[in-house]
C-alpha positions in Angstrom: -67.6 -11.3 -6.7 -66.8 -9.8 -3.4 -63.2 -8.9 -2.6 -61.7 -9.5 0.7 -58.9 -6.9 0.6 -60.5 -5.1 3.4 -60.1 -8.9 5.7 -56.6 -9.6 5.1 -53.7 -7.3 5.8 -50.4 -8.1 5.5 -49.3 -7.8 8.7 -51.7 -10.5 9.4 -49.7 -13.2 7.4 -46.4 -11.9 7.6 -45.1 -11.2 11.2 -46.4 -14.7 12.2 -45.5 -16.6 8.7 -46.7 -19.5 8.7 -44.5 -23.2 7.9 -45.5 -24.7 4.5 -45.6 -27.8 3.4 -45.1 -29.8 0.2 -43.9 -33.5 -0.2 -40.1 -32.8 -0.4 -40.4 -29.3 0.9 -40.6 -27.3 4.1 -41.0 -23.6 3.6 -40.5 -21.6 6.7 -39.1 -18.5 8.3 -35.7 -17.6 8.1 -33.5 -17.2 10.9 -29.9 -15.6 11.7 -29.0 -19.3 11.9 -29.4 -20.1 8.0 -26.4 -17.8 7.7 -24.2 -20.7 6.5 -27.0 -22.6 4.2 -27.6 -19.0 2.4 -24.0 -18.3 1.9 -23.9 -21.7 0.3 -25.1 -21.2 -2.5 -25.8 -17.0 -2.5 -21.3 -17.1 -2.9 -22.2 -18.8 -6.5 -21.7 -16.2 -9.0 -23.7 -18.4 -11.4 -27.3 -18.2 -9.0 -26.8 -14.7 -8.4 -26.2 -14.0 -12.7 -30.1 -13.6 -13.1 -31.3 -11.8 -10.0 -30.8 -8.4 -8.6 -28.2 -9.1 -6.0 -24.8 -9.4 -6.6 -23.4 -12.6 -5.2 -22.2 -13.3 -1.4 -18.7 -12.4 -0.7 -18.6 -13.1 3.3 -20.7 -14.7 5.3 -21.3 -11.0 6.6 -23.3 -10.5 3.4 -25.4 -13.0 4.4 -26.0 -12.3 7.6 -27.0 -8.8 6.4 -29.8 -10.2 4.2 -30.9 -12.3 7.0 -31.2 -9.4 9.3 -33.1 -7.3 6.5 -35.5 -10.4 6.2 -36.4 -10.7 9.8 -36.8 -6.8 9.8 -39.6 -7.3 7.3 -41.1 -9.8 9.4 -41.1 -7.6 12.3 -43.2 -5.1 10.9 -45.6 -7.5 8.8 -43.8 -6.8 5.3 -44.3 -9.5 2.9 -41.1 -11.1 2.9 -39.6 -14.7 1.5 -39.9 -18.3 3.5 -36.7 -20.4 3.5 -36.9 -23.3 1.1 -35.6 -26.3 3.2 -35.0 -29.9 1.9 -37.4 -32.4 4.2 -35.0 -35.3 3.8 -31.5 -33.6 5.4 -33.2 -30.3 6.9 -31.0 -28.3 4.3 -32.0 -24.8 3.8 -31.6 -24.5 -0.4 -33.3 -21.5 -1.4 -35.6 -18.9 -0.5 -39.1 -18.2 -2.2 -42.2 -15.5 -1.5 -43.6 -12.4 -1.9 -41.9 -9.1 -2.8 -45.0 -7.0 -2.4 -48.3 -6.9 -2.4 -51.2 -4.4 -2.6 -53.8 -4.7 -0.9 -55.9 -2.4 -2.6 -55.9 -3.9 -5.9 -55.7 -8.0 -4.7 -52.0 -8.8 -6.0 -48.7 -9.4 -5.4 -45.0 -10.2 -7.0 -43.7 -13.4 -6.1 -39.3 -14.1 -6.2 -37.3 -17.1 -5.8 -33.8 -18.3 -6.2 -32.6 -22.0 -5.5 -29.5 -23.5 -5.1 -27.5 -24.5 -8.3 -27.1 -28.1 -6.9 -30.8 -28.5 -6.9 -31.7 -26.8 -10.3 -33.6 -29.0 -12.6 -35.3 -31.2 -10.1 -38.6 -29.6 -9.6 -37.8 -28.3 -6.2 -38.3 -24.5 -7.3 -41.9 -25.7 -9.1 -42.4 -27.5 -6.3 -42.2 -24.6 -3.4 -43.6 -21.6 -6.1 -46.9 -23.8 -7.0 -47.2 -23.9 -3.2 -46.4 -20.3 -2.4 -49.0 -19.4 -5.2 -51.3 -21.7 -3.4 -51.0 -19.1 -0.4 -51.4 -16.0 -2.6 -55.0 -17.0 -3.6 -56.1 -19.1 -0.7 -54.6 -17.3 2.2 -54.2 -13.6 1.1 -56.9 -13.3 -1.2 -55.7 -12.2 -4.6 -56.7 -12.4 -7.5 -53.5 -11.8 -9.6 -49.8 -12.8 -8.8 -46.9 -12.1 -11.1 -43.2 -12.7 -11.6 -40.6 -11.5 -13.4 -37.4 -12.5 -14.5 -34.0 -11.7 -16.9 -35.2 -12.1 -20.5 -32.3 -14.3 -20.6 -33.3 -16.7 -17.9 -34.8 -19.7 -19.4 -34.8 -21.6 -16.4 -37.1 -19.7 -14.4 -39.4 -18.8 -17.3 -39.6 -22.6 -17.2 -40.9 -22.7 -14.0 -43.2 -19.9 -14.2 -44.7 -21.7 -17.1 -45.1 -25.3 -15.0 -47.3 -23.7 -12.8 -49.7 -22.1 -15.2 -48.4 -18.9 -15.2 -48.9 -16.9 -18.9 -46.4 -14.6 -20.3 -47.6 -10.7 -20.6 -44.6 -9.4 -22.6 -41.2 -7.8 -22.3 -40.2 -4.7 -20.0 -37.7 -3.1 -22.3 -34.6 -1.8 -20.3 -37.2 -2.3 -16.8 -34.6 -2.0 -14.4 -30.7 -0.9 -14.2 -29.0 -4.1 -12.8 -25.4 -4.2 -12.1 -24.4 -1.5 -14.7 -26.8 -2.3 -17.8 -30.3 -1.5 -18.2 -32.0 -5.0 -18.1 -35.1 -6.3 -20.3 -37.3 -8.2 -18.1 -40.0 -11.1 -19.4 -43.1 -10.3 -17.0 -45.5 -13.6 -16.4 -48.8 -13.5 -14.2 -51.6 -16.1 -13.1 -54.7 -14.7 -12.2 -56.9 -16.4 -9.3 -59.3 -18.5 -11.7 -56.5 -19.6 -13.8 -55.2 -21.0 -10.6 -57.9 -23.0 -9.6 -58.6 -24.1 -13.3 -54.8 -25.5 -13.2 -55.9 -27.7 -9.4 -59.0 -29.0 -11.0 -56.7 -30.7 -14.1 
């Protein structure tokens, strides 16, 4: 099999991110002006329980992680697409890549959705198609995820689109003053295209 990490570089994809589309969902870039949408539901201390960020005090803190965000895509950094709702043009979450090395053909995909639109298949919805990218448009061969080994929702969704669990990072990561044990889940390229063919 020849690899084509030497054809695609990041900076490729990511300063000029390209819009996504799935049949409820547009995934695009961020802007300054999603400020209120992220705040939305970032200020819920229940969607920021499982992820590494505590939650939005101030629309300021939002702001700030827009500005960070278009930073990265500045300078060709994989970075996440805005999850926006087709029907009202409602930006509900945000969904992408947290790194990627080129060298070795993968990547570590993140996600968090608002809590109003938690258990509809949204989140499946924009990771199958954000996985979909990893393979077909930056050439991997392995994506994975991880989450809070206490965060059956996202395991859930991991698992709907074909993604295998690998095992357990015992105290992985310190996380708001405890040392969190994280569940780590991967899909390799094969697996992926085995899942479109069903």
């Amino acid at each position: 099999m020849t690899l084509l990490k030497n054809i695609v570089k990041p900076e490729d994809l990511f300063k000029n991110l390209p819009m996504l589309e799935t049949a409820r969902l547009k995934l695009r870039r961020l802007s300054i002006h999603d400020a209120g949408d992220i705040f939305d539901y970032a200020s819920d201390p229940d969607v920021s329980k499982y992820v590494l960020w505590e939650h939005h005090r101030t629309i300021a803190d939002s702001k700030s992680y827009l500005k960070h965000v278009l930073f990265l895509y500045e300078k060709g950094i994989p970075a996440s697409w805005g999850i926006v709702l087709k029907e009202d043009n409602k930006l509900i979450g945000t969904g992408g890549f947290q790194w990627w090395s080129v060298a070795d053909s993968k990547a570590e995909v993140g996600y968090v959705i608002s809590k109003s639109y938690w258990n509809k298949g949204c989140m499946t919805e924009a990771l199958e198609e954000i996985l979909r990218f990893g393979f077909e448009q930056m050439a991997l061969e392995r994506i994975e995820a991880k989450c809070f080994i206490q965060n059956a929702a996202s395991e859930r969704v991991m698992e709907k689109c074909g993604m295998k669990l690998e095992g357990v990072l015992r105290s992985y990561k310190y996380v708001k003053g405890n040392f969190g044990d994280f569940k780590l889940y991967s899909i390799l390229s094969n697996e992926f295209q085995q899942k479109l063919r069903l």
